[in-house]
C-alpha positions in Angstrom: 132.9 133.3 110.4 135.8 134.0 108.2 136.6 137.4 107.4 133.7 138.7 109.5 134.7 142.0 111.4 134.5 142.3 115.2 133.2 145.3 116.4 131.1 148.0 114.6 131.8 148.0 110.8 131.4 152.1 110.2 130.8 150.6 106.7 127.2 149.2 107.7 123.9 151.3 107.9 122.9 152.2 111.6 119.6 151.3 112.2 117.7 152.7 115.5 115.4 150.3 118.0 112.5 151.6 119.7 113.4 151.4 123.3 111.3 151.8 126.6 112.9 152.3 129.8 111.6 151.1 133.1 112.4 151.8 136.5 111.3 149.9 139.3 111.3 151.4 142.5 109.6 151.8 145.9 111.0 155.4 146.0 112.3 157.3 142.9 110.4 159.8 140.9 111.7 161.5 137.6 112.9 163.9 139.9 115.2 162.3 141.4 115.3 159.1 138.9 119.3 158.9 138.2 119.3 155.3 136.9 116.3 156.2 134.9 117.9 159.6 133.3 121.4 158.2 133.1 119.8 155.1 130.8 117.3 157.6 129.0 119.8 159.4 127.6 122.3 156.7 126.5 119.7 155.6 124.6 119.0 158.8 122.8 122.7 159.2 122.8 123.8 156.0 120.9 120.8 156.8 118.6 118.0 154.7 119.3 114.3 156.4 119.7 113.3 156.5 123.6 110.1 155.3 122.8 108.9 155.8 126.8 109.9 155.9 130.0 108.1 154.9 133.4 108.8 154.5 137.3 106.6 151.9 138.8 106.9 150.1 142.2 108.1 146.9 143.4 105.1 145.1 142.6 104.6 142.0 140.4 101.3 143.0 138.8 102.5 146.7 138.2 106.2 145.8 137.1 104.0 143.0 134.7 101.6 144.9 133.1 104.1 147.7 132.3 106.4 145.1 130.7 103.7 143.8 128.7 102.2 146.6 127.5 105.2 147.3 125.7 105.5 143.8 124.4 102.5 144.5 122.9 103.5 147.4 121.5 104.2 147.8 118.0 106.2 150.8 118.4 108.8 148.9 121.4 111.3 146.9 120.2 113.3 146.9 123.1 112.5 146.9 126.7 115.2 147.5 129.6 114.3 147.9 133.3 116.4 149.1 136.2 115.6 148.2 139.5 114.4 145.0 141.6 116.9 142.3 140.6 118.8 142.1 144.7 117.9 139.4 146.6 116.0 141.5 149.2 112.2 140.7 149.8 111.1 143.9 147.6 113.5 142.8 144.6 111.2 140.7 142.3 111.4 142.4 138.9 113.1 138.7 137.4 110.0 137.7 139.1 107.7 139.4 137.6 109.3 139.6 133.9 110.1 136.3 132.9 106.9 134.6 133.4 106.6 136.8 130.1 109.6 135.1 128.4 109.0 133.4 125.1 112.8 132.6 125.5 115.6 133.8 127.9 118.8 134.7 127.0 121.2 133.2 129.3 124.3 134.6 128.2 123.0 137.9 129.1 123.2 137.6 132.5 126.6 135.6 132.3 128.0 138.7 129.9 126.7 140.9 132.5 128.2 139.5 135.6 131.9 138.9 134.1 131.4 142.6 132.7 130.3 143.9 136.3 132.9 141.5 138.5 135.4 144.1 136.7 133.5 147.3 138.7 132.3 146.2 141.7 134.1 142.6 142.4 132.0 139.5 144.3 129.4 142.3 145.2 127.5 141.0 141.1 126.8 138.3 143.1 123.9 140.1 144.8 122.7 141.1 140.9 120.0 139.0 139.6 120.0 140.5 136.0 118.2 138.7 133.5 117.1 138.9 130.4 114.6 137.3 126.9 112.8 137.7 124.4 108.6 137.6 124.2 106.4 139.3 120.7 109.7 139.8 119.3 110.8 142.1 121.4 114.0 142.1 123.4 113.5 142.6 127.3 116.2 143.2 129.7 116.3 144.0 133.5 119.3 145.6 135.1 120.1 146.7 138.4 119.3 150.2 139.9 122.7 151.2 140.6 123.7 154.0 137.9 127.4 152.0 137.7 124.7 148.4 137.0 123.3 150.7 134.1 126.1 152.3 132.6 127.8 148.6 132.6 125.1 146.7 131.1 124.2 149.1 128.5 127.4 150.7 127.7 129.6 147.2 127.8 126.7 144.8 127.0 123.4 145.7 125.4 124.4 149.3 123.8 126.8 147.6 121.8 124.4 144.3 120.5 121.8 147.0 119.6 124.0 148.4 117.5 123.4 146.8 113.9 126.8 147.5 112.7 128.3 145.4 115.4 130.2 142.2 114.4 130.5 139.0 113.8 126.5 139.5 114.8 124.0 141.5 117.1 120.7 141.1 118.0 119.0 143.9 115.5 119.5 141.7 112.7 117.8 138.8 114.7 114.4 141.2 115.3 113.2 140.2 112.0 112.9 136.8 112.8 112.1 136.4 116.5 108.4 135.6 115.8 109.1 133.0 113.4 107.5 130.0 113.6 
């Protein structure tokens, strides 16, 4: 677009998401939930409402109902998991998630890996990161590493969630993702 700005436009009105966070493990508790806490409070941080945070284990039905709950959910407009995207046995969150998926957003996951090949190298290739859209809300699942969250929400998602961002971001899509 010609003349369009790239980057946030301090010029434009901020406008906050409701965001739940989800983590997905076998172990953690909000005790000792880093990933959890660390993506908690970016969230808060950059502005945005944390509009809840769970832990549940690596369990299709559990990891599923969560995640739709908060589809359903008219005060979610965002949903981000950590946790259970590996390629061990227990890792099935993309499993269990996008079976939900109206649409998936495939360049997440290749925005993700180029972003994350800069931190850890070849090791992305054990990330299965994915992410779409279902009720017009935006879901994305991250890994459980707290370097996997601070890379895909401070380089990737943080920065599309932000409705000053340019040439486009995904707030101003919101509106419209239940169109018919």
């Amino acid at each position: 677009m010609k003349g369009s700005k790239k980057g946030i436009d301090e010029s434009k009105e901020f406008k906050p998401v409701r965001i739940a966070v989800l983590v997905v493990s076998d172990t953690r508790t909000f005790d000792d939930d880093t990933s959890g806490a660390l993506l908690a409070a970016r969230v808060t941080d950059a502005g945005h409402e944390l509009a809840d945070r769970k832990i549940v284990r690596d369990e299709i039905p559990a990891i599923r109902a969560q995640v739709k709950a908060w589809i359903d959910a008219p005060d979610v407009d965002v949903v981000i998991s950590s946790g259970g995207t590996g390629l061990t046995g227990r890792d099935i969150t993309p499993e269990a998630i996008t079976p939900l998926f109206e649409k998936t957003i495939e360049g997440f996951s290749h925005v993700f890996h180029m972003v994350s090949f800069q931190s850890v190298g070849l090791s992305t290739l054990a990330s299965r990161a994915v992410a779409g859209t279902a009720n017009g809300t935006f879901i994305f699942a991250l890994p459980g590493s707290n370097g996997a969250v601070k890379d895909g929400w401070d380089k990737v998602i943080c920065p599309q969630l932000d409705s000053r961002h340019g040439p486009c971001n995904l707030v101003e899509l919101m509106p419209r993702l239940t169109e018919t």
